[in-house]
TIDRENTI-633273 format. One record per residue (C-alpha): x, y, z; residue number from 1. Coordinates in steps of 0.1 Angstrom, whole numbers, plus 2048, in hexadecimal, padded with zeros to 3 digits. Layout:
# TIDRENTI-633273
X:X	Y:Y	Z:Z	nr:NUM
...
***
This chain:
# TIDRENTI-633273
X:800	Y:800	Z:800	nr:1
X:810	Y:820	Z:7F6	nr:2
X:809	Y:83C	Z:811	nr:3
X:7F4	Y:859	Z:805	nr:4
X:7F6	Y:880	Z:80C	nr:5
X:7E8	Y:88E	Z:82C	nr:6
X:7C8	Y:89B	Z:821	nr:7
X:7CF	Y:8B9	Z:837	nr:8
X:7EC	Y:8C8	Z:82E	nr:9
X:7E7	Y:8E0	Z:815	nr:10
X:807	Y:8F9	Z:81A	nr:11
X:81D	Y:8DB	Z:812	nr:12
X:807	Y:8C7	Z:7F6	nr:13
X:81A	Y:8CC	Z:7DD	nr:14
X:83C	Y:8C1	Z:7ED	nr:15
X:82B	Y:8A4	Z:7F9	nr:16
X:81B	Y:89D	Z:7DA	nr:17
X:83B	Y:89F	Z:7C7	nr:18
X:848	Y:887	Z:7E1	nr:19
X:82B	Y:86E	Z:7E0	nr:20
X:834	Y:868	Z:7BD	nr:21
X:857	Y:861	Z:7BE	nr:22
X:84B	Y:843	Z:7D5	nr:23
X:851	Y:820	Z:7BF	nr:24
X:832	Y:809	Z:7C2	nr:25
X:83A	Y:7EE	Z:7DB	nr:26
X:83F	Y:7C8	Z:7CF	nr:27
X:84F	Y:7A8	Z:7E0	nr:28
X:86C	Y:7AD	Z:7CD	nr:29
X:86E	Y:7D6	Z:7D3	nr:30
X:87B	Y:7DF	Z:7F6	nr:31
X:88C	Y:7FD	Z:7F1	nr:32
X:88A	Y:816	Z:80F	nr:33
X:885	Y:839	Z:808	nr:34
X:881	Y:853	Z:823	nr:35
X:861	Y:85B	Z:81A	nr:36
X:853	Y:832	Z:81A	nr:37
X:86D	Y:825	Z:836	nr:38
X:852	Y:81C	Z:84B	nr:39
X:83F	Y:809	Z:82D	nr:40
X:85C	Y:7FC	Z:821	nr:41
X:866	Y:7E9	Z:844	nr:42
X:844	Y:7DF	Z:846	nr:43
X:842	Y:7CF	Z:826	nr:44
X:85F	Y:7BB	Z:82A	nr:45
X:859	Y:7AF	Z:84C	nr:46
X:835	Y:7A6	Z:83E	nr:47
X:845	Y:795	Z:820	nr:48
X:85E	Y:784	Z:834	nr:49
X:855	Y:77B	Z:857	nr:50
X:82D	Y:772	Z:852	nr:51
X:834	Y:757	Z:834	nr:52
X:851	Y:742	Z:845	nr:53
X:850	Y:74F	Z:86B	nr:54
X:830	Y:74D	Z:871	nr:55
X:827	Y:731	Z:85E	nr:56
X:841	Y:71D	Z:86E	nr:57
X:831	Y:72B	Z:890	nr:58
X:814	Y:723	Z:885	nr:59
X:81C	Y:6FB	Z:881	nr:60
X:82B	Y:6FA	Z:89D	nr:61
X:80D	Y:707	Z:8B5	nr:62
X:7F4	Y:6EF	Z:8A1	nr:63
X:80E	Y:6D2	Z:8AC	nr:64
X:811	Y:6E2	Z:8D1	nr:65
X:7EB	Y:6E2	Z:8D5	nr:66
X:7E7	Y:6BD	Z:8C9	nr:67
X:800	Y:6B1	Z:8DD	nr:68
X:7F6	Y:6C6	Z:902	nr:69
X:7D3	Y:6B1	Z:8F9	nr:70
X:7E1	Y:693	Z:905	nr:71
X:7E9	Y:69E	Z:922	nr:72
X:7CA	Y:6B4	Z:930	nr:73
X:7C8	Y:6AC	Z:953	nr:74
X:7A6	Y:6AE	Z:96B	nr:75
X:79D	Y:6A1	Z:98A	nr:76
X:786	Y:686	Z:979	nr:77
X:7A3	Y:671	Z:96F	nr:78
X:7A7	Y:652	Z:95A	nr:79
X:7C7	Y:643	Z:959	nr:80
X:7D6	Y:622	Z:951	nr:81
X:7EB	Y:609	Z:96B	nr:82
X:802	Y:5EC	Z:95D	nr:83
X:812	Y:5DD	Z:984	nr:84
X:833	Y:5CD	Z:970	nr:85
X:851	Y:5CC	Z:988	nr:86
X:85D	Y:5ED	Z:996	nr:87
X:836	Y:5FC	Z:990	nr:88
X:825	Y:5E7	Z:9AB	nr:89
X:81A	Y:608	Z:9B7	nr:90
X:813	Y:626	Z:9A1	nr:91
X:806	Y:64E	Z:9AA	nr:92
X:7EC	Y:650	Z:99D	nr:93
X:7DB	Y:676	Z:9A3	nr:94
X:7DB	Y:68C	Z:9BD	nr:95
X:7BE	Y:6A7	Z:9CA	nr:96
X:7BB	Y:6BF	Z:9E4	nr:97
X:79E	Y:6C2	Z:9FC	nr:98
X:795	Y:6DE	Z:A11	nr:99
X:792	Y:6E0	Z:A35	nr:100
X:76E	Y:6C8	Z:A37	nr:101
X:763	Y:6A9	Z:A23	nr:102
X:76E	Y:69F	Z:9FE	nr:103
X:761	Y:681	Z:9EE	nr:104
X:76D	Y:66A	Z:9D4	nr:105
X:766	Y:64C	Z:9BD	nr:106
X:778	Y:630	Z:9A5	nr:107
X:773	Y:614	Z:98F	nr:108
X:788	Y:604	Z:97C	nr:109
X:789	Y:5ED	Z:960	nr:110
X:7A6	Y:5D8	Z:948	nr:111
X:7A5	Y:5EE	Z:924	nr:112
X:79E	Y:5CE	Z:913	nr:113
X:78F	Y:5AC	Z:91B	nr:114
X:7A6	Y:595	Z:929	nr:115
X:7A6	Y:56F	Z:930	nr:116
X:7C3	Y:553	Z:93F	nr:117
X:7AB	Y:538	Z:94A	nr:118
X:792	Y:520	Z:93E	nr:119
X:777	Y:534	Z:955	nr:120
X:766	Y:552	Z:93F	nr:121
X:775	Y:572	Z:943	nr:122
X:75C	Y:57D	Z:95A	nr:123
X:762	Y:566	Z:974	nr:124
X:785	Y:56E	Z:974	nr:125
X:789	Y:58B	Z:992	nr:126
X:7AB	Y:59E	Z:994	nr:127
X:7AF	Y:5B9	Z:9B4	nr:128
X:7C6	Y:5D4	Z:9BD	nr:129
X:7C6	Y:5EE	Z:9D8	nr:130
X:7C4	Y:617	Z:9D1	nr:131
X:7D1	Y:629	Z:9EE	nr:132
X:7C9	Y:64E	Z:9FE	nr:133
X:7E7	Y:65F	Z:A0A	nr:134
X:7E7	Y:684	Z:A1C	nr:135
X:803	Y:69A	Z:A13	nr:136
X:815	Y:698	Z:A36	nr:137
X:816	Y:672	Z:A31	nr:138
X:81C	Y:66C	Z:A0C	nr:139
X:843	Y:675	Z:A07	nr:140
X:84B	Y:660	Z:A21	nr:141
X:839	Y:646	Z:A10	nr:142
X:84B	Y:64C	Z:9ED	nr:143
X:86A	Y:649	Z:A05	nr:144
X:861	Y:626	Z:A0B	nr:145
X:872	Y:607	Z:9F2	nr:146
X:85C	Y:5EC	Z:9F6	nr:147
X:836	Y:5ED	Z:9E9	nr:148
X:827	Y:5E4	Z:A0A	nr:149
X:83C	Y:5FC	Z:A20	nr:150
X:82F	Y:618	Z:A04	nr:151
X:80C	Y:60E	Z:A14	nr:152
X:813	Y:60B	Z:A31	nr:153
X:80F	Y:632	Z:A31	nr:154
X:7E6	Y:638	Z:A25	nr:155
X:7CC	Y:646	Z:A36	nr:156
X:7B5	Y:633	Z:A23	nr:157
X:7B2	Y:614	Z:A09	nr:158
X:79B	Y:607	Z:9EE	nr:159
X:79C	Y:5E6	Z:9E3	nr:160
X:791	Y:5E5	Z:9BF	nr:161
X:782	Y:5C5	Z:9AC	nr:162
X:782	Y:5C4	Z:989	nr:163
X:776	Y:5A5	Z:96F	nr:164
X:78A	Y:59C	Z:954	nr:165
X:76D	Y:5A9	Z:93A	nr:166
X:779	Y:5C9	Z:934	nr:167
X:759	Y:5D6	Z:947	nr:168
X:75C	Y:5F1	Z:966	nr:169
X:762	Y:5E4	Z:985	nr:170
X:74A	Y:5EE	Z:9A4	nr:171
X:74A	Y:614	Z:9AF	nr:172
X:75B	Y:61A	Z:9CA	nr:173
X:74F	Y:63C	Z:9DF	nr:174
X:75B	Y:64B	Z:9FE	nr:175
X:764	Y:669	Z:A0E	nr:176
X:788	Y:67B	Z:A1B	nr:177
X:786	Y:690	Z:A3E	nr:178
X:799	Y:6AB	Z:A49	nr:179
X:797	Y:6C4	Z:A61	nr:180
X:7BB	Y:6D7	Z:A6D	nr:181
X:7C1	Y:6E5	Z:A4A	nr:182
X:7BD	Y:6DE	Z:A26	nr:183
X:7D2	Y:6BD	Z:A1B	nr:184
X:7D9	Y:6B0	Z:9F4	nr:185
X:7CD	Y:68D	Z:9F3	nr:186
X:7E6	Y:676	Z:9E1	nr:187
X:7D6	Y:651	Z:9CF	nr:188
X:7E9	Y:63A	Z:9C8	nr:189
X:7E4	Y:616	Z:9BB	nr:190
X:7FA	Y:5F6	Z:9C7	nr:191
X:7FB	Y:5CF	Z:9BC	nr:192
X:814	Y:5C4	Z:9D4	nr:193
X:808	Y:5A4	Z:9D5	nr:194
X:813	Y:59F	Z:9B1	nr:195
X:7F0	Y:592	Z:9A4	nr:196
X:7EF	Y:5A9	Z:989	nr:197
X:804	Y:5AD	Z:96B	nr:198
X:824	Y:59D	Z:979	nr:199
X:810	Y:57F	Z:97E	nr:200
X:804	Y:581	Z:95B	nr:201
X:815	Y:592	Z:948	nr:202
X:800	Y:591	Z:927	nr:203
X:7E1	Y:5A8	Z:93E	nr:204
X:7D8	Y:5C9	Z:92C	nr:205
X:7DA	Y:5EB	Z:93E	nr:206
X:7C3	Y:5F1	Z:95C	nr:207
X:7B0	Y:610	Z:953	nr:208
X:7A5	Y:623	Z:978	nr:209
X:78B	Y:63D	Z:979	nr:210
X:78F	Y:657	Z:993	nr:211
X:775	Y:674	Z:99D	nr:212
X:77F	Y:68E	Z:9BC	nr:213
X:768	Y:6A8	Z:9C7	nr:214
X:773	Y:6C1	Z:9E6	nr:215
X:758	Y:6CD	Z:A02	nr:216
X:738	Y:6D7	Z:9F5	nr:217
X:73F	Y:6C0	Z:9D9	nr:218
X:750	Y:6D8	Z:9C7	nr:219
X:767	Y:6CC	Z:9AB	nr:220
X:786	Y:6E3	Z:9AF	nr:221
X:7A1	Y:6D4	Z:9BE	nr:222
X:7AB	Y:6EF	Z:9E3	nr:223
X:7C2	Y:701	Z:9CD	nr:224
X:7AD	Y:707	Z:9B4	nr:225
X:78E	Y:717	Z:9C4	nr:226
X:78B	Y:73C	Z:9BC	nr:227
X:797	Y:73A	Z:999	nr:228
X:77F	Y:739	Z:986	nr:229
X:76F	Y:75B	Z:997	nr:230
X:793	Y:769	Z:993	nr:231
X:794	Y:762	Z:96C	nr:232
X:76F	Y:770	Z:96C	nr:233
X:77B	Y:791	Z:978	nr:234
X:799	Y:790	Z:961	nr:235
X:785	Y:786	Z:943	nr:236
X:772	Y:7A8	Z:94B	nr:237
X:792	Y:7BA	Z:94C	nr:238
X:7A3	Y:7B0	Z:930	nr:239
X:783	Y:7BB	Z:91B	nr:240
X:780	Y:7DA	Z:925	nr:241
X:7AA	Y:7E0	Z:91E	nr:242
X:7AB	Y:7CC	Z:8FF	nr:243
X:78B	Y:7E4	Z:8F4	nr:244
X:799	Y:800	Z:8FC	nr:245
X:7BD	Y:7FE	Z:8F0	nr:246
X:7B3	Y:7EE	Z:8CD	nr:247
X:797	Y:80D	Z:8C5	nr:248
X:7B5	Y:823	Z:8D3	nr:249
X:7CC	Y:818	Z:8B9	nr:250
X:7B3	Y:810	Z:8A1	nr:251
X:7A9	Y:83B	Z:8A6	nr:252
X:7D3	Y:840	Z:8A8	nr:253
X:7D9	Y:831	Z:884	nr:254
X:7BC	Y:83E	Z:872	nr:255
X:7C5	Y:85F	Z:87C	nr:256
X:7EC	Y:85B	Z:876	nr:257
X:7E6	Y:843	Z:858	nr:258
X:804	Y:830	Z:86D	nr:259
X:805	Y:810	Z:878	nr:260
X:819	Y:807	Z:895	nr:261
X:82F	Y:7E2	Z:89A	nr:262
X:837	Y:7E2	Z:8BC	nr:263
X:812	Y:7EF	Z:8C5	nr:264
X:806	Y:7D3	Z:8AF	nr:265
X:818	Y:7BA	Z:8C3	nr:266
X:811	Y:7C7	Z:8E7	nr:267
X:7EB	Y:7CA	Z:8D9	nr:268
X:7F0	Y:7A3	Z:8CF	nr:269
X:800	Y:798	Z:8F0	nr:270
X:7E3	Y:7A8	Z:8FC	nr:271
X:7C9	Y:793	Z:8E8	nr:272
X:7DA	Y:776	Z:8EE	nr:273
X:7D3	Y:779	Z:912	nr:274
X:7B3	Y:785	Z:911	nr:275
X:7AB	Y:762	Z:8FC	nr:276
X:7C2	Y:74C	Z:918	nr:277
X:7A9	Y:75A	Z:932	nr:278
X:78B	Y:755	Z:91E	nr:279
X:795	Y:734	Z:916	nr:280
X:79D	Y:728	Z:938	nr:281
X:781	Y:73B	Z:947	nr:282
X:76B	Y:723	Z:92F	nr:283
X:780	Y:704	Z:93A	nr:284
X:779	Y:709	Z:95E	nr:285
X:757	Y:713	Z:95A	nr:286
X:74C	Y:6F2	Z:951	nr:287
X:76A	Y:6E2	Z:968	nr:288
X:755	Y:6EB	Z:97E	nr:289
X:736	Y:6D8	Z:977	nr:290
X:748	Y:6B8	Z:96F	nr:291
X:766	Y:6B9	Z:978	nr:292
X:779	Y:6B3	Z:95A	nr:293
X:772	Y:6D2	Z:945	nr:294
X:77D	Y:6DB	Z:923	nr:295
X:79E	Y:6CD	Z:918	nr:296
X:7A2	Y:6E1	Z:8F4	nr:297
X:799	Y:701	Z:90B	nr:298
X:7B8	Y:6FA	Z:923	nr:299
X:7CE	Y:6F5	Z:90B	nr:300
X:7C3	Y:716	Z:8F3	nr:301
X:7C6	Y:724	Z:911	nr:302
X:7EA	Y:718	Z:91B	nr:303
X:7F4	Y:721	Z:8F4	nr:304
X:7E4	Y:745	Z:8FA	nr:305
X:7F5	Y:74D	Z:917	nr:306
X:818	Y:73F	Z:903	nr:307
X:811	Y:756	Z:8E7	nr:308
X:80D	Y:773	Z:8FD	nr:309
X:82A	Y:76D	Z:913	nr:310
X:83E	Y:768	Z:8F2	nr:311
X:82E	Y:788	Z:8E1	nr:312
X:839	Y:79D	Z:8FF	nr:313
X:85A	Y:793	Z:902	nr:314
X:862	Y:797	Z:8E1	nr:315
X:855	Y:7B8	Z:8E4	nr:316
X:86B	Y:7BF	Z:8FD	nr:317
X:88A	Y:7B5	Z:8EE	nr:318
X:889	Y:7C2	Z:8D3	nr:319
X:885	Y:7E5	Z:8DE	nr:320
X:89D	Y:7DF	Z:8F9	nr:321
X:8B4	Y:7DD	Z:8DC	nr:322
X:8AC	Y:7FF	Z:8C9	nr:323
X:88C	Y:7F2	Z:8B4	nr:324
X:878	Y:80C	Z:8AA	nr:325
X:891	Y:824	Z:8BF	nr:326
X:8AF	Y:825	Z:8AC	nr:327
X:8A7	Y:811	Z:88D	nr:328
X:88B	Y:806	Z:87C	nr:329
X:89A	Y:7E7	Z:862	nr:330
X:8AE	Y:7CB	Z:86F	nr:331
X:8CB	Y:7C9	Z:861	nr:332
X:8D2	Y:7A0	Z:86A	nr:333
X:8AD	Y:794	Z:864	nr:334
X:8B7	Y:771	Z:86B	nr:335
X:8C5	Y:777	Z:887	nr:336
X:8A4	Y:785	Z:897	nr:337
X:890	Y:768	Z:889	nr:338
X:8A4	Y:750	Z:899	nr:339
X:8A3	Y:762	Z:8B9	nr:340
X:87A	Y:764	Z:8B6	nr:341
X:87A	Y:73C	Z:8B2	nr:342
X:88F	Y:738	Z:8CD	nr:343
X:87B	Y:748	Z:8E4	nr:344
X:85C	Y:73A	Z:8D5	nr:345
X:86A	Y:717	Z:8DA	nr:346
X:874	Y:71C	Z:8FE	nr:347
X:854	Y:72B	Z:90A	nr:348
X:844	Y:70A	Z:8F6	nr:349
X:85A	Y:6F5	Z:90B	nr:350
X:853	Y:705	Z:92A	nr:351
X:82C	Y:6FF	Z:929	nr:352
X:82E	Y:6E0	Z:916	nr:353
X:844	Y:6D2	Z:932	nr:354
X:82B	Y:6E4	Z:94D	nr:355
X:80E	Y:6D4	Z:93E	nr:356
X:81C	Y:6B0	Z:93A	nr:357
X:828	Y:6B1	Z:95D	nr:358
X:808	Y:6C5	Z:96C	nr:359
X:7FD	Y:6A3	Z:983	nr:360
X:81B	Y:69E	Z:98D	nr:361
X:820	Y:691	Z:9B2	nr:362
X:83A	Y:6AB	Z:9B7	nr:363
X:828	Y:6C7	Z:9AA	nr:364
X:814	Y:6E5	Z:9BD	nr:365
X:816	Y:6FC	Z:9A2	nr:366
X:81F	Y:6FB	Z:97C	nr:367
X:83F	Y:707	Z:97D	nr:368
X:84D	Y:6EF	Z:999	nr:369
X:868	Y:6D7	Z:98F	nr:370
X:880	Y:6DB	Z:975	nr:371
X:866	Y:6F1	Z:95D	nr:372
X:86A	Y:70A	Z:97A	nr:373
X:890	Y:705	Z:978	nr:374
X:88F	Y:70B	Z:955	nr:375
X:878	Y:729	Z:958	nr:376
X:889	Y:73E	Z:96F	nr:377
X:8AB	Y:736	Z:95E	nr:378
X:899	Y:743	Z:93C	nr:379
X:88E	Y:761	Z:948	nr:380
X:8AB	Y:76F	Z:95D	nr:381
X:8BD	Y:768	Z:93B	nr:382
X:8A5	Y:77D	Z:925	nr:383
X:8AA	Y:796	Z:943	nr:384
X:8CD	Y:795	Z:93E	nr:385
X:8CE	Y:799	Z:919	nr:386
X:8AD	Y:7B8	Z:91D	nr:387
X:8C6	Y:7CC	Z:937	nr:388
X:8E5	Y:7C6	Z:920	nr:389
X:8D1	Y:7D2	Z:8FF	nr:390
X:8C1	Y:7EF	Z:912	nr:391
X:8E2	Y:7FB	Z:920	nr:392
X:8EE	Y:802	Z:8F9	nr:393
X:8CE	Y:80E	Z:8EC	nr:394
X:8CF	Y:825	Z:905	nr:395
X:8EF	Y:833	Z:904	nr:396
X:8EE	Y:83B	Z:8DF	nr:397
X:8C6	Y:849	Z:8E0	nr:398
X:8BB	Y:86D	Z:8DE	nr:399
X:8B3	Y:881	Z:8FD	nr:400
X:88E	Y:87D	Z:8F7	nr:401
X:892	Y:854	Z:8EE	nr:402
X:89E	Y:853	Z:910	nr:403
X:87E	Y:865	Z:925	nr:404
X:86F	Y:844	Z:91A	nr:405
X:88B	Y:828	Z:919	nr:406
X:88E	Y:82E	Z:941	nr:407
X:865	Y:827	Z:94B	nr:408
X:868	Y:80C	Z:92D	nr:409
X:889	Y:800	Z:93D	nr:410
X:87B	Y:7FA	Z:962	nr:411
X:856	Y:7EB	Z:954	nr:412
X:865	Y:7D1	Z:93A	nr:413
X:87E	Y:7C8	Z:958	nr:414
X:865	Y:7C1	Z:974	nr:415
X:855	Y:7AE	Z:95B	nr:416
X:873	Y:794	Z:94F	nr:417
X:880	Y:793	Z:977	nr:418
X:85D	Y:78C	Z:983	nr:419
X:855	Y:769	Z:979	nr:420
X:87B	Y:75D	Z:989	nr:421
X:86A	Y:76E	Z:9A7	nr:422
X:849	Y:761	Z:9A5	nr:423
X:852	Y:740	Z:9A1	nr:424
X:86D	Y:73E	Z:9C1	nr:425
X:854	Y:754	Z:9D6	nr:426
X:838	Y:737	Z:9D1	nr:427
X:850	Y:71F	Z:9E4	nr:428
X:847	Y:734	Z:A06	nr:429
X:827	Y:727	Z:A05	nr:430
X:814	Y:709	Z:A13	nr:431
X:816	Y:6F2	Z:9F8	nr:432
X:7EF	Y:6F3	Z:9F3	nr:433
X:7EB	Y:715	Z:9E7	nr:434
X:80A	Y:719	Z:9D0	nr:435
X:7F8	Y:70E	Z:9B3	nr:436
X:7DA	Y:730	Z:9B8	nr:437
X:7FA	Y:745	Z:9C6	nr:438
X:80A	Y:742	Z:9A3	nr:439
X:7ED	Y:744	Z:990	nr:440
X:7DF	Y:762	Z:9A0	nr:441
X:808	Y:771	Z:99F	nr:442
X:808	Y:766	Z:974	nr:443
X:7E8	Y:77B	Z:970	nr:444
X:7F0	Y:798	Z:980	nr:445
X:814	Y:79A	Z:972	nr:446
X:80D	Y:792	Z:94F	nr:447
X:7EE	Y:7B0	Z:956	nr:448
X:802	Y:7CE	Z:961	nr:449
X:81F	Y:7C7	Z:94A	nr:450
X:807	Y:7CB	Z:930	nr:451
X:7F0	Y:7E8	Z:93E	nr:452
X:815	Y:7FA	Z:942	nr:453
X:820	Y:7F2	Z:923	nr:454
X:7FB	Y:7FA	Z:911	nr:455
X:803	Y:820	Z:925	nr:456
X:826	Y:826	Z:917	nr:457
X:81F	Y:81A	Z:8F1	nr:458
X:7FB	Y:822	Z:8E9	nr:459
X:7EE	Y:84A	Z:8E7	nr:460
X:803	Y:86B	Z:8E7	nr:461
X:81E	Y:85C	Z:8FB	nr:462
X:849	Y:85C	Z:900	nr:463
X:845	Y:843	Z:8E6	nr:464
X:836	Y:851	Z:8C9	nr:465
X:84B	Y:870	Z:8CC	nr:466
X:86D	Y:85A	Z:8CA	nr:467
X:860	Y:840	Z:8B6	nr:468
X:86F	Y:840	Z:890	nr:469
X:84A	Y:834	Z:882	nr:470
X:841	Y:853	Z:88E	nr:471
X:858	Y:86C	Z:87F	nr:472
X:84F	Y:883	Z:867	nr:473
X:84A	Y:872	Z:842	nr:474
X:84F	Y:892	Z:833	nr:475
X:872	Y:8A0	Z:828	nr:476
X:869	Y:8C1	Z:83A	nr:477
X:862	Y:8AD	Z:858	nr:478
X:87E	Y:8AA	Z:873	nr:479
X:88C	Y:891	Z:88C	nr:480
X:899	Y:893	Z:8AE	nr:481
***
């Protein structure tokens, strides 16, 4: 698109319209940068460039990332399969905390397939194990344990459960878990330590084990989960009202300007993004809540959403901390910055993929727990490292008025990187029961005023538009700082 006059500028038309013409019309194969079509020009290329192999690749590589987090969407109405070969006599099976009060539970179980050793029919033949309820004070001493009976030697509570060799479910079993000093995570676990099962014959299928929890008032949010789904209410309201405003703000900025803005386009995006991760979750734990298992393509949308926005933002960041839009406008080693967005796109993939396949873990109070966490809080104090060292140069070559906005940029962007290191270790203070609502309340609200900040300093008559080269004067009168 080749930029037109400003209809009101009659004292210069003439100029302008002598340099409107000179401009060539814009092609794949044309890139030449005037002064006058700099802007366009950058545009064009990063257009041309960037959206057919960058963001196609991207593209792939989310619709992969969202088939795989499918198969592991976790809920506390849990199917999973048992095989009790040697060294798996007894297996975790889920976990599920309670609040102070009564929670309930119930399992069946069943072989995936039919299965038959004797003459007898398959329905006569009866197979048993035991499923075991551990509290949390009890159950790492248990996991301490070598031998399968000292292991159960450490429940509160056991289930024998009876299953034919038909393939059909086995009785329900239902009862209920008490507590009443504090709120306790319930651990299950399932034992065969009399080696009837699978190590006895070893051609028996997989035991598939139902498991439904509910907490007091037969709710079906695990303790640490209670709350959320009126916290992501309120932040779905939020995030309307800011994505709303910001877009018809910059929507009103560039029809007035006839400028479009990249880094405003990506903050706005990183915006969306988490506006659709809260909407999507939202939905997943609005019907989590009536049965328990909710909707798995919702969590995982959402988990992608919230990726893409934490990706967005720090590439934002980056950048900028490095002169973009500052001191240059083209980069001059385009590869270079396309290798550095994959690589931060791939280790924010790996950080939630990891998080989600791990996310019923035995070990695990929060997402970022265990070596996801170590690989979190190593990630970011890097890009925190690399930000300060990038917006220590930028800043010593900008103008004076580039700098009135590289300091509040500066100190925003950096609370921003150090804040998830800090989030993360600050989680460890508490009781292991709330960690999980600690760091999702902490996510929310850091992810939120990064933005809100960052929405401030970009979007309207701010420091940014009056040092930002996209907003120079076009015209050859026009002057620069």
């Amino acid at each position: 698109m080749i930029r037109r006059p400003p209809r009101s500028t009659h004292c210069i038309s003439s100029a302008a319209s002598d340099v409107y013409k000179r401009q060539k019309p814009l092609s794949e194969e044309n890139f030449e940068c005037t002064v006058v079509s700099r802007y366009t020009c950058t545009n064009t290329y990063m257009t041309h460039y960037i959206n057919i192999y960058t963001v196609s690749k991207m593209l792939k590589i989310a619709g992969f990332y969202v088939l795989f987090l499918l198969l592991f969407v976790n809920s506390k109405v849990v199917y999973k399969n048992l095989s009790f070969k040697k060294g798996k006599q007894w297996q975790y099976i889920t976990k599920f905390g309670i609040s102070i009060g009564r929670g309930a539970f119930e399992i069946k179980a069943r072989f995936k397939k039919p299965f038959n050793t004797l003459a007898s029919t398959p329905r006569q033949q009866v197979f048993t194990f035991t499923t075991n309820f551990y509290l949390d004070s009890k159950w790492y001493a248990a996991m301490e344990e070598l031998d399968c009976s000292a292991k159960a030697e450490h429940k509160i509570r056991a289930e024998t459960i009876s299953i034919n060799a038909n393939g059909e479910w086995s009785e329900v079993k239902r009862g209920y878990l008490k507590q009443h000093t504090r709120p306790y995570v319930w651990f299950l676990a399932a034992d065969d330590c009399n080696s009837s099962m699978h190590l006895k014959h070893p051609t028996m299928p997989p035991v598939q084990i139902y498991i439904k929890f509910t907490g007091e008032d037969d709710t079906e949010f695990s303790h640490e989960e209670i709350g959320l789904l009126g916290l992501y209410s309120i932040s779905l309201i939020v995030y309307t009202l800011i994505l709303g405003y910001n877009v018809y703000s910059y929507y009103k900025n560039v029809k007035k300007t006839e400028r479009a803005d990249n880094p405003i386009l990506i903050l706005l995006i990183a915006v969306g993004l988490e506006f659709l991760s809260i909407l999507f979750m939202w939905t997943h734990l609005l019907v989590y809540s009536k049965d328990g298992e909710g909707l798995g393509v919702c969590h995982v949308i959402a988990v992608v959403a919230e990726v893409g926005s934490q990706f967005f933002l720090s590439v934002l960041l980056i950048l900028i901390s490095w002169g973009w839009t500052i001191n240059y406008l083209e980069f001059a080693d385009l590869e270079i910055y396309i290798a550095l967005l994959v690589m931060l796109l791939l280790l924010h993939l790996l950080v939630a993929g990891m998080t989600q396949l791990t996310s019923d873990a035995y070990h695990k109070y929060d997402d970022y727990e265990g070596v996801q966490g170590i690989i979190l809080v190593v990630f970011r104090l890097g890009m925190f490292a690399y930000f300060l060292y990038g917006m220590r140069d930028t800043y010593r070559v900008s103008r004076p008025k580039a700098k009135l906005f590289l300091k509040p940029f500066a100190i925003s962007a950096g609370l921003y990187l150090i804040s998830f290191p800090l989030l993360v270790l600050t989680c460890q203070v508490f009781a292991h029961y709330v960690r999980h609502k600690v760091m999702v309340i902490g996510s929310i609200v850091v992810q939120s005023v990064a933005l809100c900040t960052l929405l401030q300093l970009f979007i309207g008559k701010t420091a940014y538009t009056k040092v930002s080269k996209n907003f120079e004067p076009i015209l050859p009168s026009g002057k620069a700082d």
